[in-house]
DSSP file (Angstrom, degrees, kcal/mol; ACC not computed):
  #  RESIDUE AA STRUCTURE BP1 BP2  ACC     N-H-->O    O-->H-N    N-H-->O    O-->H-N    TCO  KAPPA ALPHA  PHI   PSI    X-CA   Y-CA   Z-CA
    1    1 A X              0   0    0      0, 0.0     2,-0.4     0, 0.0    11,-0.0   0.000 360.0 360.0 360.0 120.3  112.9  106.1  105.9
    2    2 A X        +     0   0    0      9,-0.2    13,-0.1     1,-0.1    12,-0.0  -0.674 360.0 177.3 -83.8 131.4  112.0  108.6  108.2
    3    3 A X        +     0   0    0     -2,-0.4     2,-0.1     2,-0.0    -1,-0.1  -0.182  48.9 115.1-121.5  34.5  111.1  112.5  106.3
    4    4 A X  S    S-     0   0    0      1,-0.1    32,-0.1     2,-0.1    31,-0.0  -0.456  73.0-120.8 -83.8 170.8  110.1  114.4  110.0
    5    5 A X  S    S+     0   0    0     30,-0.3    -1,-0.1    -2,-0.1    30,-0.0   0.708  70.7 117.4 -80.7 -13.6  111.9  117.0  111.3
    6    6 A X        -     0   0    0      1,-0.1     2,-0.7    29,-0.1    -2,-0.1   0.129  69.6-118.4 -51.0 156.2  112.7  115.6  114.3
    7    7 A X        -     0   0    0      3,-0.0     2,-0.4     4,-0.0    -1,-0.1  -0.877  30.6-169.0-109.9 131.5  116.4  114.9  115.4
    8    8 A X        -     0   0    0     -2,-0.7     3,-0.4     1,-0.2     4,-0.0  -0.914  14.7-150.1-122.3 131.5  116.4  111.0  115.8
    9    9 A X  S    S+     0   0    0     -2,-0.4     2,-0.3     1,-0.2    -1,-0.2   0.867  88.0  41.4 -77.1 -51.0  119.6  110.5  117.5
   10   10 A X  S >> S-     0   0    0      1,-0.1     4,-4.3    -3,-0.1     3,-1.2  -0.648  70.8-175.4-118.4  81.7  120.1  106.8  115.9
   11   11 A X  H 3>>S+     0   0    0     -3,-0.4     4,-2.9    -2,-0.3     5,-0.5   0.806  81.1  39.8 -27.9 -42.5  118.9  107.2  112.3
   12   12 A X  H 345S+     0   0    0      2,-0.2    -1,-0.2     1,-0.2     5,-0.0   0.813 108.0  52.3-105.9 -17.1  119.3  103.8  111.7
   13   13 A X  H <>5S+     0   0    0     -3,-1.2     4,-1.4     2,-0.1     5,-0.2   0.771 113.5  54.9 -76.3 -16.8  118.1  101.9  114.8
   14   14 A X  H >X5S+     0   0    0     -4,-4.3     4,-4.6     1,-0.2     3,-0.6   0.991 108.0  46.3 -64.0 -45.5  114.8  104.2  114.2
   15   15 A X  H 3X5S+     0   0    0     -4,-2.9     4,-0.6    -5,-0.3     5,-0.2   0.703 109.5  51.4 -91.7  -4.6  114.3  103.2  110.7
   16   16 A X  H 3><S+     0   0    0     -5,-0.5     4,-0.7     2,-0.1    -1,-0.2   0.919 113.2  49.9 -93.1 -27.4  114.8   99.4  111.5
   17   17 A X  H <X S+     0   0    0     -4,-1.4     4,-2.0    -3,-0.6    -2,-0.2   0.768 115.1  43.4 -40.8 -65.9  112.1  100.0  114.2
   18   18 A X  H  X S+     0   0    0     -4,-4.6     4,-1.5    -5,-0.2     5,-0.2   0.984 105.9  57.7 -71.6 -34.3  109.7  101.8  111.6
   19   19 A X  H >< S+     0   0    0     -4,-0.6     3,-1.0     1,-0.2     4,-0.5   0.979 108.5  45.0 -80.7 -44.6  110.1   99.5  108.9
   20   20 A X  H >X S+     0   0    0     -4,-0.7     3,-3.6     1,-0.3     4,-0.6   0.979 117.4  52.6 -45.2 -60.2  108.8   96.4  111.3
   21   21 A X  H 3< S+     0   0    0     -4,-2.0     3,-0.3     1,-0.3    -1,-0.3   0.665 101.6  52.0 -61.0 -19.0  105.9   99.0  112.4
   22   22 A X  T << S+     0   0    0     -4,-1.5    -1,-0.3    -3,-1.0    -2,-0.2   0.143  85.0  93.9-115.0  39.6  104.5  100.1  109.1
   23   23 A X  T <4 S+     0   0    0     -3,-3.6     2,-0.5    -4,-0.5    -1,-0.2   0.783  87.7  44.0 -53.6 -37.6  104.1   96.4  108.2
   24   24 A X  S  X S-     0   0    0     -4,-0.6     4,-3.3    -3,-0.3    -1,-0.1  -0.876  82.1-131.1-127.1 143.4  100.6   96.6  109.4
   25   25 A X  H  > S+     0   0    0     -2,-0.5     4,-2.2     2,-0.2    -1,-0.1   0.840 111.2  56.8 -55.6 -33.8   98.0   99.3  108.8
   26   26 A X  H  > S+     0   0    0      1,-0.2     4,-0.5     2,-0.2    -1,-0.2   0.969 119.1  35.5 -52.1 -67.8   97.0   99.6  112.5
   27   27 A X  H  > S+     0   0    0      2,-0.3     4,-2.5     3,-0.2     3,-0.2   0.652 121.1  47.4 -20.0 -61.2  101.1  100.4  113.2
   28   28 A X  H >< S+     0   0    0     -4,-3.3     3,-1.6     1,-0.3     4,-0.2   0.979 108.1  52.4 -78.3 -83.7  101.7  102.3  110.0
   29   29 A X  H 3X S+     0   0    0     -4,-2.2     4,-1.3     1,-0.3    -1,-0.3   0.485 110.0  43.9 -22.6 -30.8   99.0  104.2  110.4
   30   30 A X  H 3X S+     0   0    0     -4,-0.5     4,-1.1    -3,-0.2     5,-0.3   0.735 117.3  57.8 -90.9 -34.0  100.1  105.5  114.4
   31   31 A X  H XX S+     0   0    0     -4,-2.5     3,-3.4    -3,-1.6     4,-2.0   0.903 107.6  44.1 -37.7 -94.1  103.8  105.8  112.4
   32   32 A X  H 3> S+     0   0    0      1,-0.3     4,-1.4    -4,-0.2     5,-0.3   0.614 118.2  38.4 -35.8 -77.4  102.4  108.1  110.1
   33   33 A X  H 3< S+     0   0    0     -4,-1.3    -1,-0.3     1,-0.2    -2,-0.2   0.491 112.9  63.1 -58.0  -9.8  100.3  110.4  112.6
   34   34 A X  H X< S+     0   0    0     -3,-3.4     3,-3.2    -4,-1.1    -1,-0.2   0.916 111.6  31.2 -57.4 -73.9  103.3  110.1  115.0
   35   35 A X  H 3< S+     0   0    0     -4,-2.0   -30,-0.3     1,-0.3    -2,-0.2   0.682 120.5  55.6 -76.0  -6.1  105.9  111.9  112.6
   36   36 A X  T >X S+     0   0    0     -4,-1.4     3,-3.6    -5,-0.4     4,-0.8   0.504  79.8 142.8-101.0   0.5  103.0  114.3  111.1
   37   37 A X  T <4  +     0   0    0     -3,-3.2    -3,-0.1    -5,-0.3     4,-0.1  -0.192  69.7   7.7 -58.6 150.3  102.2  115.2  114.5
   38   38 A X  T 34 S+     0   0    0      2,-0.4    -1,-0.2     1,-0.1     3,-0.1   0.557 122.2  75.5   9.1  44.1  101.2  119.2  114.8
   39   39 A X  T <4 S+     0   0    0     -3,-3.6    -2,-0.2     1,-0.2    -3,-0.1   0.583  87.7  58.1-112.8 -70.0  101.2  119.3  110.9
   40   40 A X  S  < S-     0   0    0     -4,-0.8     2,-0.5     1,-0.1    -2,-0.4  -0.231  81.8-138.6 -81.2 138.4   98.1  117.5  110.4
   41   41 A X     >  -     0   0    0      1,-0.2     4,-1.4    -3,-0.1     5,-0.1  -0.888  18.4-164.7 -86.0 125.5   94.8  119.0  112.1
   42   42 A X  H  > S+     0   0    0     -2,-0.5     4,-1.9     2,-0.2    -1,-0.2   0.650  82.8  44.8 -60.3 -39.9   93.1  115.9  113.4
   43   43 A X  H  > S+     0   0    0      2,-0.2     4,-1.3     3,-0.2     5,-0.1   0.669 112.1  56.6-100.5 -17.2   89.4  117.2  114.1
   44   44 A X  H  > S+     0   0    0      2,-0.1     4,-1.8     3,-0.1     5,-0.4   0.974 112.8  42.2 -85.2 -34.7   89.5  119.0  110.4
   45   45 A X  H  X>S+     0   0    0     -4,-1.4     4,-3.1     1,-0.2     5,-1.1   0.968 109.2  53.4 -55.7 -54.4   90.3  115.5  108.7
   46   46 A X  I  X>S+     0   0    0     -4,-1.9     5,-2.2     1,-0.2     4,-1.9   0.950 119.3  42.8 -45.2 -50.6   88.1  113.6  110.6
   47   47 A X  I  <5S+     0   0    0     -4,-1.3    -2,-0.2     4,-0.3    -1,-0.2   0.750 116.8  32.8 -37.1 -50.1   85.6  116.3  109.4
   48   48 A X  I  <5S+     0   0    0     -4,-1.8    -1,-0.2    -3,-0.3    -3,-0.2   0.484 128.3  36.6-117.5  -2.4   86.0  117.1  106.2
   49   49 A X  I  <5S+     0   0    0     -4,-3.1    -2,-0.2    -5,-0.4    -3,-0.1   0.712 133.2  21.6-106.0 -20.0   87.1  113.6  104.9
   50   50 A X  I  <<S-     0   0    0     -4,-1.9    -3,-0.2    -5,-1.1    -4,-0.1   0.548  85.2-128.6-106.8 -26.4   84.9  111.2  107.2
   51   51 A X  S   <S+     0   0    0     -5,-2.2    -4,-0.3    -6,-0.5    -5,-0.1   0.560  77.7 128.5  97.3   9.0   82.0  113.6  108.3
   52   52 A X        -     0   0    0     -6,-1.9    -1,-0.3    -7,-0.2    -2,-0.2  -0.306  62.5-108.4 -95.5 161.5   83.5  111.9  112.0
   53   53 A X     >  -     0   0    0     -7,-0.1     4,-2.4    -3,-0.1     3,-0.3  -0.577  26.2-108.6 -87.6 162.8   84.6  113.7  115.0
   54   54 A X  H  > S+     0   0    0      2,-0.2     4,-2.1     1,-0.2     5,-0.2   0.759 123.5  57.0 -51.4 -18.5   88.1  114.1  116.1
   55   55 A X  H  > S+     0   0    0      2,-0.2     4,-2.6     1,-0.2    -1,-0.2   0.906 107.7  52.4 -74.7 -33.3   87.3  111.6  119.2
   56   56 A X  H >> S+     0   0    0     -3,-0.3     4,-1.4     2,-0.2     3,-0.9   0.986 113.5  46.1 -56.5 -62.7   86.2  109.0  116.2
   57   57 A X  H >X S+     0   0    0     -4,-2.4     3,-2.5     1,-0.3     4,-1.1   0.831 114.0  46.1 -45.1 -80.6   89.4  109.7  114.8
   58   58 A X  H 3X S+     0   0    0     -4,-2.1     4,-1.8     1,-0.3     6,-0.3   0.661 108.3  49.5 -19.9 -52.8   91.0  109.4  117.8
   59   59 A X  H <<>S+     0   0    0     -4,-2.6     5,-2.9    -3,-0.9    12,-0.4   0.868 108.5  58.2 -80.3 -17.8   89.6  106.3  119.2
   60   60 A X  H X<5S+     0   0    0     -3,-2.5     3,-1.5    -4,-1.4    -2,-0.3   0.955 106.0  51.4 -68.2 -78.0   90.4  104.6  115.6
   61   61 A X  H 3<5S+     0   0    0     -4,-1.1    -2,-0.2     1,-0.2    -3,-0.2   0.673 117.6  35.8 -14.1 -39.4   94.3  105.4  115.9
   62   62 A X  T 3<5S-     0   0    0     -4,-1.8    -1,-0.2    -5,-0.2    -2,-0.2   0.526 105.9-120.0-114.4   4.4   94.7  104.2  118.9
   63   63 A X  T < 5 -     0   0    0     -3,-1.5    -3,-0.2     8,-0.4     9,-0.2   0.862  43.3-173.0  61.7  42.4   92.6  101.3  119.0
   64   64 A X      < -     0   0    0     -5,-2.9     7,-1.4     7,-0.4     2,-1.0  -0.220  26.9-109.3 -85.8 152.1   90.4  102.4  121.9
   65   65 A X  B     +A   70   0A   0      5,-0.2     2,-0.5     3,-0.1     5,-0.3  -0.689  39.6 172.2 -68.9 113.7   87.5  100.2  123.7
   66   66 A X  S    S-     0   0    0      3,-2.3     3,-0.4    -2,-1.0    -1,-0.0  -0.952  70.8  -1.6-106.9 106.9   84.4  101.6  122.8
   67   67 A X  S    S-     0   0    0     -2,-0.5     3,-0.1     1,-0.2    -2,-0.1   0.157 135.7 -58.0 103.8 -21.9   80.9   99.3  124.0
   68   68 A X  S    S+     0   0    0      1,-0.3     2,-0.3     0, 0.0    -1,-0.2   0.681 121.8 119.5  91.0  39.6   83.6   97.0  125.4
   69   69 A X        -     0   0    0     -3,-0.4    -3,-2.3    -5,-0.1    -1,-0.3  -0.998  69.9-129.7-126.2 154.6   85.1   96.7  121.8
   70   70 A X  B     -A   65   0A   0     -2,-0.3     2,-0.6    -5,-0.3    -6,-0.2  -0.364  34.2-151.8 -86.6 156.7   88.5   97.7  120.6
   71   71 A X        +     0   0    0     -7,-1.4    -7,-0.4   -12,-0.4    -8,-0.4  -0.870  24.2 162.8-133.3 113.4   87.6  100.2  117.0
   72   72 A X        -     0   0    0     -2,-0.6   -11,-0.1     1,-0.2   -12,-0.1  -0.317  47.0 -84.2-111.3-157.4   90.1  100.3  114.6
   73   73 A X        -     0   0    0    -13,-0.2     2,-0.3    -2,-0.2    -1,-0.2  -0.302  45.6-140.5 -88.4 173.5   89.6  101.5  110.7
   74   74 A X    >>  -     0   0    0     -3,-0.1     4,-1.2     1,-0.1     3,-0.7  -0.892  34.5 -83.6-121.8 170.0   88.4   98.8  108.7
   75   75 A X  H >> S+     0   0    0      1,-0.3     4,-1.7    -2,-0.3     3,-1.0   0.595 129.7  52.8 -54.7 -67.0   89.6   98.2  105.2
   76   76 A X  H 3> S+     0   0    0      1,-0.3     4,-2.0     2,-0.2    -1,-0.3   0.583 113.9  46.9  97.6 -83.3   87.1  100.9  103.6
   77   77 A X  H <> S+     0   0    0     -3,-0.7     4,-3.4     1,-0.2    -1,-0.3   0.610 101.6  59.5 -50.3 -44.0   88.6  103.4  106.1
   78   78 A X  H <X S+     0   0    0     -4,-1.2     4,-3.0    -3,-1.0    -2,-0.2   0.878 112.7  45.9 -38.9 -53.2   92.5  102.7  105.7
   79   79 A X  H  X S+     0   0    0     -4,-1.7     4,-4.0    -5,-0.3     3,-0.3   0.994 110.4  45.2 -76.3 -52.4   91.9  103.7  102.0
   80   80 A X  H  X S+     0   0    0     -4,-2.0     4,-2.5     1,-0.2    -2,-0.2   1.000 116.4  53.6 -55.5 -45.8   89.8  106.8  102.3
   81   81 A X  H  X S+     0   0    0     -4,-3.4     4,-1.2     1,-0.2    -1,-0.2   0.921 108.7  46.5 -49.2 -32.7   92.4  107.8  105.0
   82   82 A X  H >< S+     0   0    0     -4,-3.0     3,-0.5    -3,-0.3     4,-0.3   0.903 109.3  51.5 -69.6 -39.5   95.0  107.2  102.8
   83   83 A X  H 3X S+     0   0    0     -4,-4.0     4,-2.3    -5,-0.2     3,-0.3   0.654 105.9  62.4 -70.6 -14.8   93.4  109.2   99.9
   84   84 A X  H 3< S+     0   0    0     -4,-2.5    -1,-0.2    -5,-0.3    -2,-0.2   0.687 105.6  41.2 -20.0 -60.5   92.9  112.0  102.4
   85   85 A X  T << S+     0   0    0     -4,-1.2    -2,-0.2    -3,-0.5    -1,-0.2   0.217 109.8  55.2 -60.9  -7.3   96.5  112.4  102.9
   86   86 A X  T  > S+     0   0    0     -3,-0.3     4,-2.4    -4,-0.3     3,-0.3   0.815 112.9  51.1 -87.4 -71.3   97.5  112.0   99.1
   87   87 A X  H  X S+     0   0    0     -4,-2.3     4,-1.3     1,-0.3    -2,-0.2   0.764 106.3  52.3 -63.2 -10.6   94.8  115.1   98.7
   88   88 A X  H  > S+     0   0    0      2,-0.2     4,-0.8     1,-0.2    -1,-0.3   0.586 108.6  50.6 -99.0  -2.2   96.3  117.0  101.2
   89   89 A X  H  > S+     0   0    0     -3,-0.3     4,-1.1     2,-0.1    -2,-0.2   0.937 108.6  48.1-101.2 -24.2   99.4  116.7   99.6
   90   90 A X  H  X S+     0   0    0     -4,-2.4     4,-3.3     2,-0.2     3,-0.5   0.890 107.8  56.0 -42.3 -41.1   98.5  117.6   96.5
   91   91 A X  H  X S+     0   0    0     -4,-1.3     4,-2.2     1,-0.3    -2,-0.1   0.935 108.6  46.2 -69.4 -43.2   96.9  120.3   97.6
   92   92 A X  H  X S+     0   0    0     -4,-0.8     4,-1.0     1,-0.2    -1,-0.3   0.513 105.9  60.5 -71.0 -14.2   99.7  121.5   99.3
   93   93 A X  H  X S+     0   0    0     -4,-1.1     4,-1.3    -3,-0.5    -1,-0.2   0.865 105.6  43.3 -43.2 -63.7  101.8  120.9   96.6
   94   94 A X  H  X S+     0   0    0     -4,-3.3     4,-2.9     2,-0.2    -2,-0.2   0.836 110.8  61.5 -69.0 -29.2   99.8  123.2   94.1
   95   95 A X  H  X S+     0   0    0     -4,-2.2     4,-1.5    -5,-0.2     3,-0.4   0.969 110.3  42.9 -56.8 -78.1   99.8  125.7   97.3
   96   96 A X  H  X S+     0   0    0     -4,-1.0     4,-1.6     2,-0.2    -2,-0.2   0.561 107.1  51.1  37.1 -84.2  103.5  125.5   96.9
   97   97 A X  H  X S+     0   0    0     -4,-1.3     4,-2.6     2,-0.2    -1,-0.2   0.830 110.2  57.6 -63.4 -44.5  104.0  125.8   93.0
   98   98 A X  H  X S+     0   0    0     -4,-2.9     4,-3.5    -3,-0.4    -2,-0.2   0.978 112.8  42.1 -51.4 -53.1  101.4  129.5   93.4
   99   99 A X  H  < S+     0   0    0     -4,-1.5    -2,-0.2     1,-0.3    -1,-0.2   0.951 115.1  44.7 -83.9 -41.8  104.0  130.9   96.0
  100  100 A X  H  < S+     0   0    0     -4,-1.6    -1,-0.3     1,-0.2    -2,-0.2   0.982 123.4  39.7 -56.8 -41.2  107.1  129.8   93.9
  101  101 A X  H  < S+     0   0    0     -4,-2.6    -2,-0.2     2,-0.1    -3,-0.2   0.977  96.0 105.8 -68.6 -50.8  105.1  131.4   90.4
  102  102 A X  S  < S-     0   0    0     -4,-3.5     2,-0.1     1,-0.2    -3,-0.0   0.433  77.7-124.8 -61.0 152.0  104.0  134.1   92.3
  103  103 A X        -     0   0    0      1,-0.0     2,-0.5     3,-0.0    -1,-0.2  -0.463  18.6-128.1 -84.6 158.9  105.8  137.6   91.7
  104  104 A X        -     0   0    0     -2,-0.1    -1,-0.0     2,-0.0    -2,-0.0  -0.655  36.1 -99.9-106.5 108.1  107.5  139.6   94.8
  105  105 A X              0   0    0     -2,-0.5    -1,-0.0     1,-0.2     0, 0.0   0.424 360.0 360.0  -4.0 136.3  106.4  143.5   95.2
  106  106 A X              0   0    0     -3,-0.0    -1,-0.2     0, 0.0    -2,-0.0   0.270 360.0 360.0-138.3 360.0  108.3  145.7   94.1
């Protein structure tokens, strides 16, 4: 099910298309960063959840050669990436809940 903002012309051939693609982590994972693209800062995650630069990031997404080998996440990485995005949605959740509690001047 796709939740971007985008207007996907044919809702339903897209999501018969995603669901084959986030079968596999490489796939799911380029889904993900696809439909979060210019929500998510790339060089602060690599940063402040891997200690990695954006390029690490980078070359890990896309499955780039590096040394003349291809570098993708490895199981380890898939999960901290995933718990990454979980904390930034909590976080942005609670971000969220302050501005609804919050009062408006008056």
């Amino acid at each position: 099910m796709y939740l971007g903002k985008r207007k996907i012309y044919n809702l339903a051939e897209y999501n018969e298309r995603r669901a084959k693609c986030i079968e596999y982590k490489p796939d799911a994972t380029a889904t993900a960063f696809s439909e979060l693209e210019g929500i998510i800062n790339k060089s602060q995650l690599a940063e402040q959840y891997f200690g990695k630069s954006q390029s690490w990031l980078s070359q890990r997404l896309h499955g780039c050669e590096v040394l003349n080998k291809a570098r993708y996440f490895n199981e380890s990485e898939y999960h901290q990436l995933a718990d990454a995005l979980r904390d930034i949605a909590k976080r942005l959740i609670a971000h969220a809940d302050e501005i609804d509690n919050a009062k408006i001047e008056e």
